[in-house]
Each structure stands twice: as structure tokens, then as C-alpha cells.
C-alpha positions as CSV (number, residue, x, y, z in Angstrom):
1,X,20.1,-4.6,112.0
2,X,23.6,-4.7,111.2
3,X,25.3,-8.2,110.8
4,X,27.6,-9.1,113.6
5,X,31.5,-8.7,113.0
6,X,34.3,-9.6,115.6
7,X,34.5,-6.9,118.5
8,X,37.9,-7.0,118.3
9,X,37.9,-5.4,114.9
10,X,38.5,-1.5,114.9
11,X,35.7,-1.0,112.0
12,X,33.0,-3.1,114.0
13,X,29.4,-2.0,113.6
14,X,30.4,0.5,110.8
15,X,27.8,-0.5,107.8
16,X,29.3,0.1,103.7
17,X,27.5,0.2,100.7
18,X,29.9,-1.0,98.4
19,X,28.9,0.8,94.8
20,X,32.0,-0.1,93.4
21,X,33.3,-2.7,90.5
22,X,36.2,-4.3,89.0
23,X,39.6,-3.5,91.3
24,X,39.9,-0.1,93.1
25,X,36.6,0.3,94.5
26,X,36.2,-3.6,95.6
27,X,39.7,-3.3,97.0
28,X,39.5,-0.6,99.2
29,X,35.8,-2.1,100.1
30,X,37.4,-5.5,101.1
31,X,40.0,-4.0,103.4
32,X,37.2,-2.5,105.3
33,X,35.6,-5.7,105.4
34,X,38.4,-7.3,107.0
35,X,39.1,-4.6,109.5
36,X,35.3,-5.8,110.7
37,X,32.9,-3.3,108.6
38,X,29.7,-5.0,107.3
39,X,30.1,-4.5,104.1
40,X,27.0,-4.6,101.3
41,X,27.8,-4.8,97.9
42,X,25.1,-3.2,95.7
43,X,24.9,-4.6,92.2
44,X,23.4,-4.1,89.1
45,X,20.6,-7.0,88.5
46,X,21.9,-8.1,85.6
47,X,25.5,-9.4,85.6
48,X,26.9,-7.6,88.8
49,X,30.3,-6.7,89.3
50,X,32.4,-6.5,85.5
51,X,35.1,-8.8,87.7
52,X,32.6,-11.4,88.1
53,X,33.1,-12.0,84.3
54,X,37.1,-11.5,84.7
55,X,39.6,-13.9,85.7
56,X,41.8,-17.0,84.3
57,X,39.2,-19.4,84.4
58,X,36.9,-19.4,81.5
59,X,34.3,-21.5,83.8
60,X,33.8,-19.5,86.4
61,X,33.9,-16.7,84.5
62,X,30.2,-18.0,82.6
63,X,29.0,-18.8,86.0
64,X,29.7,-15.0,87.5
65,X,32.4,-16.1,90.1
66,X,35.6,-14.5,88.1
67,X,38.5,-15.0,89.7
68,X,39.3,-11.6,89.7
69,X,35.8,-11.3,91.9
70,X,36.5,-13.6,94.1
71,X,39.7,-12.4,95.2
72,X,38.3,-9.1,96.6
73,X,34.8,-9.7,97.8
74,X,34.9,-12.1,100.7
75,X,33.6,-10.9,103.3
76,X,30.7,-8.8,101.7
77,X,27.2,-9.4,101.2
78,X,25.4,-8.8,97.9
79,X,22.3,-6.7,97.3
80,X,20.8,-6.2,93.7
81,X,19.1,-3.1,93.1
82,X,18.0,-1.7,89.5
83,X,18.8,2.3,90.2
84,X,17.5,3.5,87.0
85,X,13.8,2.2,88.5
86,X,11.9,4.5,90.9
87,X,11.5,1.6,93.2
88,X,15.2,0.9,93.2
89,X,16.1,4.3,94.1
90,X,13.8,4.9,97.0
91,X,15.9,1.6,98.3
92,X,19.0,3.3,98.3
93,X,17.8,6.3,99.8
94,X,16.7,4.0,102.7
95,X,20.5,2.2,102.7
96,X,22.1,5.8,102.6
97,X,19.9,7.0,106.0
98,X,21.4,3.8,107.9
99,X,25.0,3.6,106.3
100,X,28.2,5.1,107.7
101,X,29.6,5.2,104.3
102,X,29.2,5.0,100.9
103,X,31.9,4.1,98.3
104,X,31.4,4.4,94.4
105,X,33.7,4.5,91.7
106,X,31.5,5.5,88.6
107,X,33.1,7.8,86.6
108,X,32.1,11.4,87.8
109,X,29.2,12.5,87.6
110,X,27.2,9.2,86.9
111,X,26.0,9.0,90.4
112,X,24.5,12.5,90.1
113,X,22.2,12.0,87.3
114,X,20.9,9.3,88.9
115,X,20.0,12.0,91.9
116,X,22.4,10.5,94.7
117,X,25.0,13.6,94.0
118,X,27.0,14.5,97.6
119,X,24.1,17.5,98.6
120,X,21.4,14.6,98.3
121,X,23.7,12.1,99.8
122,X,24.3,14.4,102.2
123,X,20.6,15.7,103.0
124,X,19.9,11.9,103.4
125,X,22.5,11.2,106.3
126,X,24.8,14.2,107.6
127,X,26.9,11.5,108.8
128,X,27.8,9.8,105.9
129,X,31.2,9.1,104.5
130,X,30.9,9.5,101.2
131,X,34.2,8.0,98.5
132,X,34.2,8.1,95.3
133,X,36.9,6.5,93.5
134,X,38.1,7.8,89.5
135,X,40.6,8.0,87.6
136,X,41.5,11.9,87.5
137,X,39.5,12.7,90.0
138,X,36.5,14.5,90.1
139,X,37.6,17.9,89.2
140,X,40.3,19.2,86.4
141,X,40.2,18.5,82.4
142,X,40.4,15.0,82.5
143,X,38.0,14.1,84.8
144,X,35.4,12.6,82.6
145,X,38.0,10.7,80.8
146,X,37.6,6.9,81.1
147,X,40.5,4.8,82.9
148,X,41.9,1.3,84.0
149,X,44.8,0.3,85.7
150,X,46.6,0.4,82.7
151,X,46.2,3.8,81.6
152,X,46.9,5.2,84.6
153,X,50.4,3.5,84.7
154,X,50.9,5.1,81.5
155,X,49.3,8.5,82.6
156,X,51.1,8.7,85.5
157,X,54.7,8.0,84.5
158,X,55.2,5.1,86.2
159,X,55.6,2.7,82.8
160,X,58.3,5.4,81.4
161,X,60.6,4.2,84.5
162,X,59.6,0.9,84.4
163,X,62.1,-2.0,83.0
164,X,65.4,-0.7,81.0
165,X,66.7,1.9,78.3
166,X,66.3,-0.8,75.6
167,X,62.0,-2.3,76.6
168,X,60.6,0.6,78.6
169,X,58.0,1.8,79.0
170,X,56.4,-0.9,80.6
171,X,53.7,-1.7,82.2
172,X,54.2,-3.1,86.0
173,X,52.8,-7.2,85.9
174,X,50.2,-6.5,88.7
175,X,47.4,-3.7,88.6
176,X,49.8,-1.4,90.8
177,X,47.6,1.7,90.3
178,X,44.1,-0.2,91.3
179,X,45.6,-1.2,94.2
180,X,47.2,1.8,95.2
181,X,44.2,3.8,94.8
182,X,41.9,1.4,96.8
183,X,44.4,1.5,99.7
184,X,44.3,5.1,99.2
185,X,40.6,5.3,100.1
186,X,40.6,2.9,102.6
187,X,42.7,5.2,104.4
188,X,40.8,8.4,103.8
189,X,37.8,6.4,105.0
190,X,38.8,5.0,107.8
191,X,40.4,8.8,108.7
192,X,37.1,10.7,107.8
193,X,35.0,7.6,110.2
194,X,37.6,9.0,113.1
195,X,36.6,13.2,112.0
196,X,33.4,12.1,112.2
197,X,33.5,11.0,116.0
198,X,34.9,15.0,116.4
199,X,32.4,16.3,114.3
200,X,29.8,14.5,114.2
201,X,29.6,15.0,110.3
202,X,29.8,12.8,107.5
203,X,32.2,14.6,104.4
204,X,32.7,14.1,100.6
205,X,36.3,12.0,99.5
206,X,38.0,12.6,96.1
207,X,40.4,9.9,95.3
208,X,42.3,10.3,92.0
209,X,44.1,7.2,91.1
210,X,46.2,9.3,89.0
211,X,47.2,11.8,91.9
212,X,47.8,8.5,94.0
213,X,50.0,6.9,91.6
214,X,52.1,9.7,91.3
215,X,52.9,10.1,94.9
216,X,54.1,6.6,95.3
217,X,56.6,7.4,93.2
218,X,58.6,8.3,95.6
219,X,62.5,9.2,95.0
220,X,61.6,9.1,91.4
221,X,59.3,12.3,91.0
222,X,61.0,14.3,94.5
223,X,64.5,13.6,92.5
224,X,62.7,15.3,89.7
225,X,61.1,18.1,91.3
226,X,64.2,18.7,93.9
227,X,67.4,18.3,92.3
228,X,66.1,18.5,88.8
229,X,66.8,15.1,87.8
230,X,65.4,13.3,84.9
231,X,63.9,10.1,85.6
232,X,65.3,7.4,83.6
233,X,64.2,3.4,83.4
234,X,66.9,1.6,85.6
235,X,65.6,-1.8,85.3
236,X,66.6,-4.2,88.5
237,X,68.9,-0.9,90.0
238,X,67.9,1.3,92.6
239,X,69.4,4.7,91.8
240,X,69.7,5.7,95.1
241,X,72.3,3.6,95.8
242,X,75.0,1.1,94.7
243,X,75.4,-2.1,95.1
244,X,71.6,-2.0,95.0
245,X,69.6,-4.1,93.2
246,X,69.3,-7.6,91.4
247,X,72.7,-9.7,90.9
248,X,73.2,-13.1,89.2
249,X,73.9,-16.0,91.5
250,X,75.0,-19.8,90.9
251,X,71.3,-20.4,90.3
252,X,69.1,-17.4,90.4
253,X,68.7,-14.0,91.1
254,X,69.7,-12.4,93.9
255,X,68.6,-9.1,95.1
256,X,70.8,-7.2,97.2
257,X,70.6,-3.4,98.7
258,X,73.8,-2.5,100.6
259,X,72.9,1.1,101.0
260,X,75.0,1.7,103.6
261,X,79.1,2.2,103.8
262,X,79.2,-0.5,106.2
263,X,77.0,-2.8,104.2
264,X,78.9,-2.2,101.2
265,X,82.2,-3.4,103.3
266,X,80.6,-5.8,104.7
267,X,79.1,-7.5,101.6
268,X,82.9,-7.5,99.4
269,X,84.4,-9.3,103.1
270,X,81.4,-12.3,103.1
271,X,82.0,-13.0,99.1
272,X,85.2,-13.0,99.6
273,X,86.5,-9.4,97.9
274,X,87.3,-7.1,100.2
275,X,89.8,-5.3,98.2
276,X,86.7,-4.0,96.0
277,X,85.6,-1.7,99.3
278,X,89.3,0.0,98.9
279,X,89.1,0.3,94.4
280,X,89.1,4.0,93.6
281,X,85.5,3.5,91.6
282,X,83.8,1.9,94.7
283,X,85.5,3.6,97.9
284,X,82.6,6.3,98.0
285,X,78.9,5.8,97.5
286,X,78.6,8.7,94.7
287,X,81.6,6.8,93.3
288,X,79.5,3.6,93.7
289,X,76.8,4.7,92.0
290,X,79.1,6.0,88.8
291,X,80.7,2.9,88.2
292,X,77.5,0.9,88.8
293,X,78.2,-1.4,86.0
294,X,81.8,-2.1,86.7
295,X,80.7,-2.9,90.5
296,X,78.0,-5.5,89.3
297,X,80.2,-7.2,87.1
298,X,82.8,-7.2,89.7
299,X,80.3,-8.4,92.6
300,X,79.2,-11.5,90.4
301,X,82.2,-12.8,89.8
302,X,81.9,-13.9,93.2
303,X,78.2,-14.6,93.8
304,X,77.8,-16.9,90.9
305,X,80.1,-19.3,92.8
306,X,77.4,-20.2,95.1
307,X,73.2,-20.2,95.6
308,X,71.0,-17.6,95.8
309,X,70.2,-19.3,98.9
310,X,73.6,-19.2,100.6
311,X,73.9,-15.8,99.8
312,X,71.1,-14.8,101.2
313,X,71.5,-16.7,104.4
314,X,74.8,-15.3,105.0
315,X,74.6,-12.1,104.0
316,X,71.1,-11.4,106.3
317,X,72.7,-13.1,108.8
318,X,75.2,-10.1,109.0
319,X,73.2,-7.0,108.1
320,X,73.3,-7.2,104.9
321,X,69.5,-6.9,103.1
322,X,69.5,-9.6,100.8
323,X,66.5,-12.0,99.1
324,X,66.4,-14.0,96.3
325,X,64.3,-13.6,93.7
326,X,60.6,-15.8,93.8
327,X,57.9,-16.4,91.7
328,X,54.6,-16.0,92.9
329,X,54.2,-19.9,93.8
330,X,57.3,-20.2,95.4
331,X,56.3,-16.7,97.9
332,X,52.9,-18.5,98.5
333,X,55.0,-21.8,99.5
334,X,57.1,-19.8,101.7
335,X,57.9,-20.3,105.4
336,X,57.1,-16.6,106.2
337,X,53.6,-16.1,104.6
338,X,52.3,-19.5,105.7
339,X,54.1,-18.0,109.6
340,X,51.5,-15.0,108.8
341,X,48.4,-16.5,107.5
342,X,47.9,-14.5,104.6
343,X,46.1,-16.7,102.7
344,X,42.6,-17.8,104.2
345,X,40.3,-21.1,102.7
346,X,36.6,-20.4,102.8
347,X,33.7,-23.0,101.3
348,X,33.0,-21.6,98.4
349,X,30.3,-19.3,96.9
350,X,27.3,-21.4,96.0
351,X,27.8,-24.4,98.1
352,X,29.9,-26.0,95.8
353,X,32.8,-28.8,96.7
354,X,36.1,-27.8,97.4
355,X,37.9,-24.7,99.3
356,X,38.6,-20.8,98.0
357,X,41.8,-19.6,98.9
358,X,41.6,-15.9,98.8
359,X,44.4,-13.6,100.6
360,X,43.6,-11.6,103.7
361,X,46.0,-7.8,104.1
362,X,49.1,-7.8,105.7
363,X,48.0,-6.7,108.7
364,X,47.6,-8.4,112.3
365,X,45.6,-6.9,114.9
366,X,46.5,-7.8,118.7
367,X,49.2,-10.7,117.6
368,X,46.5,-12.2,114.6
369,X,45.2,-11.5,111.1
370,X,42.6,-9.7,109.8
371,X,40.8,-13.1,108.2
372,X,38.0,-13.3,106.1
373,X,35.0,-15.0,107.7
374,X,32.3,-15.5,104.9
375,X,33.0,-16.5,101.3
376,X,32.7,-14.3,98.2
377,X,29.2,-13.8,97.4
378,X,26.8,-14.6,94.7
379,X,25.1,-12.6,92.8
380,X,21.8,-11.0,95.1
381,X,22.8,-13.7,97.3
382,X,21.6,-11.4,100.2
383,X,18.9,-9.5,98.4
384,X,16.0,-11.0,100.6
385,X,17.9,-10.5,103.7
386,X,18.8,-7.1,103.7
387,X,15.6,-5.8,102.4
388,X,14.1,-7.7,105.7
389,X,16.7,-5.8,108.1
390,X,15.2,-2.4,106.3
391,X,11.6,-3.6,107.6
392,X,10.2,-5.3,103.8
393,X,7.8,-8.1,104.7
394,X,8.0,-11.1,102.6
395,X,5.1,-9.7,100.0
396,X,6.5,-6.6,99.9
397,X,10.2,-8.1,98.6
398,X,8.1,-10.4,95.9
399,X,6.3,-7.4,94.4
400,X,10.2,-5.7,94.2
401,X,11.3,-8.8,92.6
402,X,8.1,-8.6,90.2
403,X,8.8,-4.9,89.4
404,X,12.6,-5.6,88.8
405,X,13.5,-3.5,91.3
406,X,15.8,-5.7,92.8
């Protein structure tokens, strides 16, 4: 039987076997979890997940509850199975015949030799979504090459445009491409559930982190491949426009994007210089963008006279787009995330004293959030259980355990 999620969630009833490890895989697992899939995370015996050994604190790294773990399985349930034992295998095969999909991100070919390639996946449950997640993709040269977050920024130009002339390339300070790719599959999933309610018919997802990374590049790869552009690092600019990007303040940084004429104007009237909107080097936006360094210094004169937080104030209040700068305590202390419950407490795994706070998505469904209802798990946590839903009696799930199956 399938656990209970919230009707009100759009992926209630759909059942995931969650293959995955470290970022990409758990990520894009998770958001089906909090869109209301029941989610079962299928570990190796001995350790689980890589990210329950990852994290900031040494502590709960030794006791398998990594940081890095806990921020993307809540929400799951966690089944142990040893797939290099016949035992363990024939379990699968019984998880595969009542899933809806299946989500790995070995690297390719792995699943295969283990005999769970997309025909036998396939053969098992017609209807099956099967994902898998990699770093190239399953096809081309480099699709047995190994990769992390990190190489793919590399891989896939993003660190070459990344910071200024002088210190790039350089590597974005959040696992960009992980994330990228997990939403990425997330959305094919969810997608190939809605074929499948056409079709009746389960079908086979590629996602290349690679090929993902490269098309959110955006303006910096179409400028390249359209007007024959050279991408460049631009640090805190945006080089589609000018004044667009990050400005010194009285007491911070100060991010403004006045990307349109009337912006622009309106921006030199509120500080206080509107003869800059008439100067020969700033009249037109091509202009703008020429004498980008001139129009900074210009612009600062002005805005170092008061607080990021005036600015910002006034300047929204017109039209203006306009943010200071935060760090990540001071985003999480916001106004505006605590308005949109991002961030969710849940006991935490194990029983022991004191709340997790893990983030939820930044989505709201019918006016609320997509929360997280059950904590992270530990490891086999929900072993017993699960095997008892696919019809093991109690002696039967003892002589697994004996035969390190599970």
C-alpha cells in the first residue's frame, strides 16, 4: 500500500524509488516528495547515501545524518537493499512492478550490469518512468567520464564567465549545476507522469547535467551563438544592460538593474543627477553600456551618500529594480522568506532533542507551501515496513536481514 500524502498535492499516490546519492538525484527526488509523491529511497546497506557522510558538522557526519543529507531527504522513506545479492535484486524487481518511477544517477551503464537496464526495467512495468541522472549523459564520448558539481561548472563554461578579468574562472559558491540538473529531471518527470495518462506508457529520461548547465546560460551562450559574441567574465555587471548591476552604497552593496530608458531616467532624478540621463556617454543604452565604467563611477558618487537601504526603498518604490546585497543569514532573517514559509522545522531523524530546519521549494500550491511532513530518514529506517506493504511476513524479513539482503 502506498503511504498516504495530502490530496491536495498534484503528485499524490505517485510511488518513487529514489536510487540516487549526493545532490542531483536526491534533489530532484525531494521536490517530488514535496509535490506529494511517496518517495522510497533505496540505499546501499552499508553507509547509504555518500551525503550522509557530507556536511559542516563533523558529528553528524560519524553518525550518517550529514548535513548535506539532511537538507534533501525529508520527506522520503529509507529502504536498504544489497543489489549485488540475488535476494536483493528479486526485491527490486518487486518495487519496479509497483513504482511509477524510477530515478538513478549511477554513472551509465552501472544499473545495466546489475540487469535493471531500461528493456528489463521496462519488461517489469510498461508504465514506469524511468530517470537517470549523469554527468554527460548517457550517450556521446564522455559519457562514462566521472563528474561532480564542480566539474561540470568547469565543463560547461559557466566558471570561464564567472567573477572578473583579473580571478576568473571561478567556480559559482553553491552547487549550481547539481541543482540545475535535479530540477531539470523533476520536470521531465513530472512531464513524462502527464504522457503517461495519454499513453498509458512508461518512457526512458536522459538528463545531462552538462547539457542542462549549458542552457541556463542564457544571454551568455545565445550572444555567442547569435551575434558572435565572445563571452567574457563581467563580474557584478550584467552585459545586457547599463546601469545594471552591483553599486557601492554608504554601507553596502547595492544591486541595481535599470534596464529600461525610463528606469535609467528615473534612477539619475531619485539620487539626485539628472543631468547624467542628458551626458553624451549615457543618453542611449548602447552608449550606456560603452561607458559602463564612467556611469558607475558617476552613479556612486551619489549613492554612497546614503544606505543601501534607502536606496532600495526609494528606488522600488518608483520602478526602479533595486536590492541590496545579503548574506545568507541575513535572506533567512528576512521579512519576505519568513512571509513564504520556506524554511520548515521537523523533529529530527532518530528521535533526538531539538528541531531540523530544512527548506521546502519555492513554490505554493492553492495560496500555501509545499511543506515537508516527515523528517529526514535514517538509515533502513523503513526497511521492515516496506518489505511488509510488498506482502513479507515477519520471518520472511528476518531471514533477508540474515542473508544481508537488506
Amino acid at each position: 500500500m502506498k503511504q498516504d500524502s495530502p490530496t491536495e498535492r498534484p503528485l499524490a499516490g505517485i510511488r518513487v524509488l529514489d536510487l540516487t546519492n549526493v545532490l542531483a538525484g536526491p534533489y530532484a527526488a525531494y521536490q517530488l516528495a514535496l509535490l506529494g509523491a511517496d518517495v522510497i529511497k533505496v540505499e546501499v546497506p552499508d553507509g547509504g547515501d555518500l551525503a550522509r557522510k557530507l556536511g559542516a558538522s563533523a558529528e553528524l557526519n560519524r553518525r550518517e545524518l550529514g548535513a548535506s543529507f539532511l537538507a534533501q531527504n525529508a520527506q522520503k522513506r529509507s529502504l536498504t537493499l544489497n543489489l549485488k545479492s540475488a535476494q536483493g535484486k528479486e526485491l527490486l524487481r518487486k518495487l519496479v512492478a509497483g513504482a511509477d518511477v524510477l530515478c538513478e544517477n549511477f554513472r551509465p551503464g552501472v544499473l545495466e550490469r546489475l540487469g535493471f537496464g531500461w528493456p528489463e526495467l521496462r519488461r517489469i512495468n510498461p508504465r514506469l518512468v524511468y530517470c537517470a541522472i549523469s554527468g554527460f549523459g548517457q550517450t556521446g564520448p564522455l559519457r562514462a567520464k566521472p563528474a561532480y558539481d564542480q566539474i561540470i561548472q568547469g565543463s560547461s563554461g559557466m566558471m570561464s564567465v564567472t567573477g572578473t578579468a583579473q580571478v576568473a574562472p571561478l567556480r559559482a559558491g553553491y552547487p549550481i549545476a547539481d541543482t540545475l540538473g535535479g530540477l531539470a529531471a523533476a520536470f521531465a518527470i513530472s512531464s513524462a507522469l502527464l504522457g503517461r495518462e495519454q499513453t498509458g506508457a512508461g518512457c526512458m529520461i536522459d538528463v545531462s547535467m552538462l547539457e542542462t548547465a549549458v542552457t541556463a546560460m542564457g544571454w551568455v551562450v545565445s550572444n555567442h551563438l547569435i551575434a558572435g559574441q565572445e563571452p567574457s567574465p563581467l563580474g557584478n555587471d550584467n552585459g545586457t544592460a547599463a546601469p545594471s548591476g552591483t553599486f557601492r552604497t554608504a554601507d553596502g552593496e547595492l544591486n541595481i538593474a535599470a534596464n529600461k530608458q525610463e528606469q535609467f531616467e528615473l534612477l539619475c532624478r531619485i539620487i539626485g543627477r539628472p543631468e547624467l540621463a542628458a551626458d553624451p556617454r549615457f543618453v542611449e543604452r548602447e552608449a550606456r553600456k560603452t561607458h559602463r565604467a564612467q556611469l558607475t563611477a558617476e552613479l556612486e558618487v551619489a549613492l554612497t551618500k546614503q544606505t543601501a537601504a534607502h536606496w532600495e526603498e526609494a528606488l522600488s518604490t518608483a520602478g526602479v529594480p533595486a536590492a541590496a546585497v545579503l548574506s545568507v543569514p541575513e535572506m533567512l532573517a528576512s521579512e519576505q522568506i519568513r512571509a513564504r514559509e520556506l524554511v520548515h522545522e521537523l523533529p529530527f531523524p532518530g528521535g533526538e532533542p531539538g528541531p531540523l530546519r530544512v527548506l521546502g521549494h519555492g513554490i505554493h500550491i492553492d495560496g500555501g507551501p509545499s511543506r515537508p511532513e516527515l523528517p529526514p530518514p535514517t538509515l533502513g529506517q523503513h526497511t521492515d515496513d516496506i518489505l511488509a506493504e510488498l506482502g513479507y511476513s515477519p520471518a520472511e524479513i528476518a531471514r533477508l536481514h540474515e542473508e544481508k539482503a537488506v
